[in-house]
Legacy VTK file of the C-alpha trace (Angstrom):
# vtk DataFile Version 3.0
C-alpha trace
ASCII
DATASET POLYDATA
POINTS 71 float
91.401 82.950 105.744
93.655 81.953 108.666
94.775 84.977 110.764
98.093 82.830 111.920
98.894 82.233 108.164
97.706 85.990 107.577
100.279 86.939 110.512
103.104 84.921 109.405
102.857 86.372 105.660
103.361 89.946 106.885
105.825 88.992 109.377
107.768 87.268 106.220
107.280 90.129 104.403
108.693 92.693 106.854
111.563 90.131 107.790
112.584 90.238 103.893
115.182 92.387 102.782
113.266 95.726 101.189
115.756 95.489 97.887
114.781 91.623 97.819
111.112 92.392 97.841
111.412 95.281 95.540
114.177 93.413 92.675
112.028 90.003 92.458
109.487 90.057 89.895
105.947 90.083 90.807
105.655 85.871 89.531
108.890 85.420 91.686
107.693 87.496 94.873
104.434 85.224 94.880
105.984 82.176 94.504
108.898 82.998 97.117
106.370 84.447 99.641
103.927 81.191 98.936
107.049 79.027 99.598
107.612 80.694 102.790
104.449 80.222 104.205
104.105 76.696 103.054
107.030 75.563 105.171
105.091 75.929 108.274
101.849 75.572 107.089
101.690 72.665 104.535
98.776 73.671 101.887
96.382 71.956 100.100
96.372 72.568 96.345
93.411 74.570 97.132
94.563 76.520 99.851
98.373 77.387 97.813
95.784 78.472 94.914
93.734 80.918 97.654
97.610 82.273 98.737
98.520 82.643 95.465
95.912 85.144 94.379
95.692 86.626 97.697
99.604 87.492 97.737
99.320 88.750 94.358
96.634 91.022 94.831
99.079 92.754 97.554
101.899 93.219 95.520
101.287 96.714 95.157
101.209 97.218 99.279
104.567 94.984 99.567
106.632 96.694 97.220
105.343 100.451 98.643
106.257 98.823 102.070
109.860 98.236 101.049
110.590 101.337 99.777
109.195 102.954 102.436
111.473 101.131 104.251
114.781 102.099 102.267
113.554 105.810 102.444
LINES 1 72
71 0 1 2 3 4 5 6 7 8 9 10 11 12 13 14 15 16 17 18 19 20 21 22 23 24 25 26 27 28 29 30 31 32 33 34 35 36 37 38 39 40 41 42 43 44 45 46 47 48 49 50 51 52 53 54 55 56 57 58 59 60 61 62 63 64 65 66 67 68 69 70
């Protein structure tokens, strides 16, 4: 796992509007998030697989992050 990449996906995720993070469905809040980080970090197919999973195992934490943040 690369701490930059690590850094940048919670930076993305704070940086995202809470009611973004919290409307998108889980399928669409990987895939945007994914995106996001593949812009400055080009992936492999192996590497976008190892996001993937990892972002989706979070979901959970990002959503209770956003609406922490709109309380």
């Amino acid at each position: 796992m690369n701490a930059s990449i690590l850094r940048q996906l919670w930076f993305s995720v704070e940086q995202t509007q809470a009611t973004t993070l919290l409307e998108l469905s889980d399928t669409d809040l990987v895939t945007r998030l994914v995106q996001q980080l593949g812009k400055k970090h080009p992936f492999s197919r192996e590497e976008e697989t190892f996001w993937d999973r990892y972002i989706r195992s979070k979901t959970p934490l990002i959503r209770d992050l956003a609406e922490a943040r709109l309380s």
